[in-house]
C-alpha positions as CSV (number, residue, x, y, z in Angstrom):
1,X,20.1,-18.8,-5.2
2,X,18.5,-17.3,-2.3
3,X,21.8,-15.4,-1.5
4,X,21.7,-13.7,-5.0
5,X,18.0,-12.9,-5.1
6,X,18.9,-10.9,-1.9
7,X,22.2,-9.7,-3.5
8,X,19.5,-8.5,-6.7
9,X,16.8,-6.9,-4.4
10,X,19.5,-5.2,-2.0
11,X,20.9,-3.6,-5.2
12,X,17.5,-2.1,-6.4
13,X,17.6,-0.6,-3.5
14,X,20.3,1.4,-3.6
15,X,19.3,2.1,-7.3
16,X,15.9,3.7,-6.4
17,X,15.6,7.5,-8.3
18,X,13.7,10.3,-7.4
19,X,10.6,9.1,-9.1
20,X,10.7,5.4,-7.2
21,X,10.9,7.6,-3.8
22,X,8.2,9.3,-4.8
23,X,5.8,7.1,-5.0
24,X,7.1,5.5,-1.9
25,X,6.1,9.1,-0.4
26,X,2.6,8.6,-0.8
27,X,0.0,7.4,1.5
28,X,-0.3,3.9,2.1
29,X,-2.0,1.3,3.8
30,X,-0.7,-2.3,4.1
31,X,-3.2,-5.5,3.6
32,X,-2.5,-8.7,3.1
33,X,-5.0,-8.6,-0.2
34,X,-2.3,-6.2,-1.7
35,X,1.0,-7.6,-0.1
36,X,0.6,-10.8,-1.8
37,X,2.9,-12.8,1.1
38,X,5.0,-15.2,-0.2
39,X,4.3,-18.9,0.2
40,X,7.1,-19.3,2.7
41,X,6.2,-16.9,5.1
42,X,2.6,-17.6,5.6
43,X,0.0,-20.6,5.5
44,X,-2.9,-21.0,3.4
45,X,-5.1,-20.8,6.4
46,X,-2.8,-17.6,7.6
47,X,-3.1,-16.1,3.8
48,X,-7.6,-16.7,4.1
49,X,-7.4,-14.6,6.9
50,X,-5.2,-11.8,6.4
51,X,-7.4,-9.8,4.2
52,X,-9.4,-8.9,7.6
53,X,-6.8,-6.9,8.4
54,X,-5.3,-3.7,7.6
55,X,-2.1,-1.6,9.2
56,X,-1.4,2.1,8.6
57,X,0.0,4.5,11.1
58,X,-2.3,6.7,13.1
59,X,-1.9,10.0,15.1
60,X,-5.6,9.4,16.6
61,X,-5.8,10.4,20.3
62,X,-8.8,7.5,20.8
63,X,-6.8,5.2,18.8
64,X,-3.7,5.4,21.0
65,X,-5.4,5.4,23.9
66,X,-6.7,1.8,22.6
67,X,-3.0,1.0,21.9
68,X,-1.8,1.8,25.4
69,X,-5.0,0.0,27.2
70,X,-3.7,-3.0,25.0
71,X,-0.6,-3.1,26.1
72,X,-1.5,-2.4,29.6
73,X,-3.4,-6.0,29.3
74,X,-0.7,-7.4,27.4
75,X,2.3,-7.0,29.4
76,X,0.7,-6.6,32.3
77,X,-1.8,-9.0,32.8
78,X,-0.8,-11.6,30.7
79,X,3.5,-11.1,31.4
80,X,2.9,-10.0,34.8
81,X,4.9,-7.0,34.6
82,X,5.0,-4.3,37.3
83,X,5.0,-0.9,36.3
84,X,3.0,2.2,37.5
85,X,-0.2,2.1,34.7
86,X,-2.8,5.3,35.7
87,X,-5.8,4.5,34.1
88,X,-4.7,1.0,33.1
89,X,-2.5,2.6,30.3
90,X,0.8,1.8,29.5
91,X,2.5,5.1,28.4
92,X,5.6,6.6,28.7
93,X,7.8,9.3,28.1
94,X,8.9,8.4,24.4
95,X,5.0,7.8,23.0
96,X,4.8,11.2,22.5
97,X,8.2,11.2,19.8
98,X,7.2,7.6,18.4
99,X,5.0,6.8,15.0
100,X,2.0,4.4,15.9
101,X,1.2,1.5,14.0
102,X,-1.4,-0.6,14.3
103,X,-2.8,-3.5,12.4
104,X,-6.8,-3.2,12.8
105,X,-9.2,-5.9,11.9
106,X,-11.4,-4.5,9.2
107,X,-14.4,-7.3,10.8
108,X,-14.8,-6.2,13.8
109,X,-12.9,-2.3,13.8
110,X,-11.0,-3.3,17.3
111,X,-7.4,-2.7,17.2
112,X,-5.4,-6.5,17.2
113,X,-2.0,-5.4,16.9
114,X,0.7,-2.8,17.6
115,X,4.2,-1.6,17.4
116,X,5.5,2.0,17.9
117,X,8.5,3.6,15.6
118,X,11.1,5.9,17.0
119,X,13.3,7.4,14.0
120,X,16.6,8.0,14.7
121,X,16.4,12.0,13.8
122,X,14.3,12.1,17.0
123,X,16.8,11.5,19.5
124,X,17.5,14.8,20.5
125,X,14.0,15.1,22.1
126,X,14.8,11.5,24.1
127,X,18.2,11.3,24.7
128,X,18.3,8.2,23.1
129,X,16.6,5.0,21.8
130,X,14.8,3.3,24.5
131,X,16.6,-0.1,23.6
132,X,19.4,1.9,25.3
133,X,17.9,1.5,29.3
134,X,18.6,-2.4,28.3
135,X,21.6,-2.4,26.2
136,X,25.3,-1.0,25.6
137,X,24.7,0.2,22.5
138,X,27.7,1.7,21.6
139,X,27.9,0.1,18.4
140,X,25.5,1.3,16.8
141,X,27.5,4.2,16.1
142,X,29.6,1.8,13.4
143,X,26.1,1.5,11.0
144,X,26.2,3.7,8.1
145,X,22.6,5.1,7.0
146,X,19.4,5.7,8.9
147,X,18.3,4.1,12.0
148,X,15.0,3.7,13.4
149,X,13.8,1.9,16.4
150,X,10.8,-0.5,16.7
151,X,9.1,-1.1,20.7
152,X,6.0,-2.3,23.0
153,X,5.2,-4.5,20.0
154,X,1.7,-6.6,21.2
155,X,-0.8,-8.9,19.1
156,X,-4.2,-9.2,20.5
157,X,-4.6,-12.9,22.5
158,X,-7.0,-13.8,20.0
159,X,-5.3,-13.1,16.8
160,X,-1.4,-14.7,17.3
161,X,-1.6,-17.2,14.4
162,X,0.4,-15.4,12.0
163,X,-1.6,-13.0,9.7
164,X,-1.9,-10.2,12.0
165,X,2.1,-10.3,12.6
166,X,2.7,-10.6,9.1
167,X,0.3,-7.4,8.0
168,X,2.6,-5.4,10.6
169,X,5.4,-6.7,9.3
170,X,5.0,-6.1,5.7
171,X,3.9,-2.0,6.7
172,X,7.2,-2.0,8.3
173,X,9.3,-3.3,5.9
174,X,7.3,-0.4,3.8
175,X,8.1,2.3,5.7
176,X,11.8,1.1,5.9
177,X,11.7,1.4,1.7
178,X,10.1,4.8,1.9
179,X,12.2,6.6,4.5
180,X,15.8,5.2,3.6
181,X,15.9,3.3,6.4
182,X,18.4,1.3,6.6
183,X,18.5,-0.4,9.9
184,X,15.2,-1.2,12.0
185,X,16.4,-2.2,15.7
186,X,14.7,-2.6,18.9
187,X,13.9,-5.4,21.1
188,X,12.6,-8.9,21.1
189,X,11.0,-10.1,24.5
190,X,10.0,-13.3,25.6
191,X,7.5,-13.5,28.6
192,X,9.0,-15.8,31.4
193,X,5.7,-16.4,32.7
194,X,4.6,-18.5,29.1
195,X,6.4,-21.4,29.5
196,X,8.8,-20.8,26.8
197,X,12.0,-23.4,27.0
198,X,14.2,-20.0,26.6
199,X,17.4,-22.0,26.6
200,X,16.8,-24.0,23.7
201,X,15.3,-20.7,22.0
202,X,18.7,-19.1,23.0
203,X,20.7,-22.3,21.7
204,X,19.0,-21.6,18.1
205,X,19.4,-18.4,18.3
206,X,22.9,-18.7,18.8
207,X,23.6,-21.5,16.3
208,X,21.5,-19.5,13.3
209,X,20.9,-16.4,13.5
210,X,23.3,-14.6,15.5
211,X,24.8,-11.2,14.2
212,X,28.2,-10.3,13.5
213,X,30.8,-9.8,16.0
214,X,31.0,-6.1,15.4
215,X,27.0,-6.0,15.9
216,X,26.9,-7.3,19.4
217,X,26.1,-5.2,22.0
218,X,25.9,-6.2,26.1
219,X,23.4,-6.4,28.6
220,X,22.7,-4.5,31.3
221,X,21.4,-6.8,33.6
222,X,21.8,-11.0,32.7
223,X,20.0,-14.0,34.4
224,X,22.6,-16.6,35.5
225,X,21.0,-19.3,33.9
226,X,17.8,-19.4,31.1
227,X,15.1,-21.4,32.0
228,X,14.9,-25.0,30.2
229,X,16.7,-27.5,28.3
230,X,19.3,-25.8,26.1
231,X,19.6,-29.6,23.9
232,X,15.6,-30.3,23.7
233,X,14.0,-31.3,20.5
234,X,11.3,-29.8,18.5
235,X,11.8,-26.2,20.3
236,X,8.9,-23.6,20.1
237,X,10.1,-20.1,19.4
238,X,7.9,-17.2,20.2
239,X,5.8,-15.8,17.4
240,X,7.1,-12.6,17.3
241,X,10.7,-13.5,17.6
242,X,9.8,-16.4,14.7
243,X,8.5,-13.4,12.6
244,X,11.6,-10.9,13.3
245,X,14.0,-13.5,11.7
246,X,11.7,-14.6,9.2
247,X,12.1,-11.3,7.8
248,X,15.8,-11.4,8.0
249,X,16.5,-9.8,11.7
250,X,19.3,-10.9,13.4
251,X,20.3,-11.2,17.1
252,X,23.0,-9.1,18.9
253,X,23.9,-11.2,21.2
254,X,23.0,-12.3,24.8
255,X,19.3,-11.6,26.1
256,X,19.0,-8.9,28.9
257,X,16.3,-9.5,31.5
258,X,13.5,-6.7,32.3
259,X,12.3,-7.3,35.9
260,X,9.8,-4.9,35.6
261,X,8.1,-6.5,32.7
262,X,9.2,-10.2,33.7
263,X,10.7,-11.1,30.1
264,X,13.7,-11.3,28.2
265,X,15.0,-9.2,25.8
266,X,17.1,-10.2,22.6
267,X,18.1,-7.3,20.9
268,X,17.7,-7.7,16.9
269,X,18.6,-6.0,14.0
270,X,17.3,-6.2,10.6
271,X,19.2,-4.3,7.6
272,X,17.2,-3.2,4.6
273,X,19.5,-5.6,2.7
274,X,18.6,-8.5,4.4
275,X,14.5,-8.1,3.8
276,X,13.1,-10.9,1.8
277,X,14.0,-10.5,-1.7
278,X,10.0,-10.9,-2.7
279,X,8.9,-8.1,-0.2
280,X,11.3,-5.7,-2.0
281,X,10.2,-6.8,-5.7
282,X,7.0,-6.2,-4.3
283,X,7.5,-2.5,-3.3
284,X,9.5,-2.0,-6.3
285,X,6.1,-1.7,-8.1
286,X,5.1,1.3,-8.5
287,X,1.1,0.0,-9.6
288,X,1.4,-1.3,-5.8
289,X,1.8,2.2,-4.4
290,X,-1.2,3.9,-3.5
């Protein structure tokens, strides 16, 4: 059943007109009130409290400032990573070509949660995606349709229970509808310093949700051996990793480890196809579109 929903949605799709993408083309902001998640992907708790939040992408000087002094804390004092941070911002050369999308609580104002969006028209100004410092990536060039890439994605401490992830999730899987995207890619990082049992994490990954053979791509740099018990029970996966497949991502393959920002990397790619059949009825609407 689930196969042929996605089979349905996938085909939709492909069948959009002029007048769908149109609508698509208008402004819009992503809140849970609106999004309606399915009951699958959130909890009634997580579903209360997403209507604090909103996500939209902003081109706000203050506001990325805020962005990269969040990630500066994120990855750097809560992952440990060493990097050179003026200012206590994280910034770097590709911010500048990259869409930035954050989720804001609509409580408070602050900023909770972040990913930036690097389309794959832009890579004459980069030389290419940044996944690329981490990954051969040569087959990427065997996708057919539009690529963009997703990076530096951070949730505020205080707010990793689901609903802000989900909020971000759903304005990406918007933006992928709107633009013709057809692959999102990009990385998925686990921090070494939290504890994670990455082997078992790998194990799963490898037993569920690994990509085709043709989609793999290789590391640049591999540790010899992932930390933990690869055959442990009851294994915790990362909530943004949890949330990437949730929404139909798959892995390419073997983690690559990033020194600098003391994590692993699984590279993941999620197909427009493969998004949650309810998430594209959803956008099909065109009384959701605003």
């Amino acid at each position: 059943m689930e196969h042929t929903m996605l089979a349905q949605a996938a085909g939709k799709i492909k069948a959009l007109s002029p007048q769908w993408k149109g609508a698509f083309a208008k402004p819009f902001v992503a809140t849970a009130e609106i999004l309606r998640f399915p009951r699958e992907m959130t909890t009634d708790r997580e579903a209360q409290a997403q209507g604090r939040f909103s996500a939209y992408f902003t081109r706000s000087r203050r506001e990325i400032l805020k962005i990269q002094r969040l990630r500066y804390r994120i990855f750097s004092q809560e992952y440990g990573a060493s990097f050179s941070a003026p200012f206590g911002l994280d910034r770097d050369r590709f911010d500048r070509h990259c869409l930035h999308l954050v989720v804001r609580d609509n409580r408070s104002g602050d900023i909770v949660g972040y990913t930036r969006v690097l389309p794959g028209d832009r890579l004459q100004r980069t030389g290419g995606f940044y996944s690329s410092g981490e990954f051969d990536l040569t087959m990427l060039g065997r996708l057919e349709g539009k690529l963009a890439e997703i990076g530096r994605t951070c949730i505020h401490p205080d707010h990793r229970n689901g609903a802000v992830i989900s909020v971000l999730w759903a304005r990406l899987a918007q933006y992928m509808l709107e633009n013709d995207v057809r692959y999102l890619l990009g990385c998925a990082s686990i921090a070494l310093s939290e504890g994670y049992n990455v082997a078992a994490v790998n194990e799963r990954i490898q037993g569920r949700h690994l990509s085709r053979a043709e989609h793999r791509v290789q590391p640049h740099l591999r540790l010899q051996a992932l930390p933990g018990d690869a055959q442990a029970e009851g294994v915790k996966m990362p909530p943004l990793l949890k949330a990437y497949l949730r929404m139909g991502a798959q892995v390419c393959g073997e983690p690559c480890w990033d020194p600098d920002f003391n994590c692993l990397d699984f590279f993941v790619l999620m197909a427009v196809e493969n998004l949650p059949a309810r998430y594209v009825q959803h956008f099909m609407q065109p009384a959701q579109a605003v």
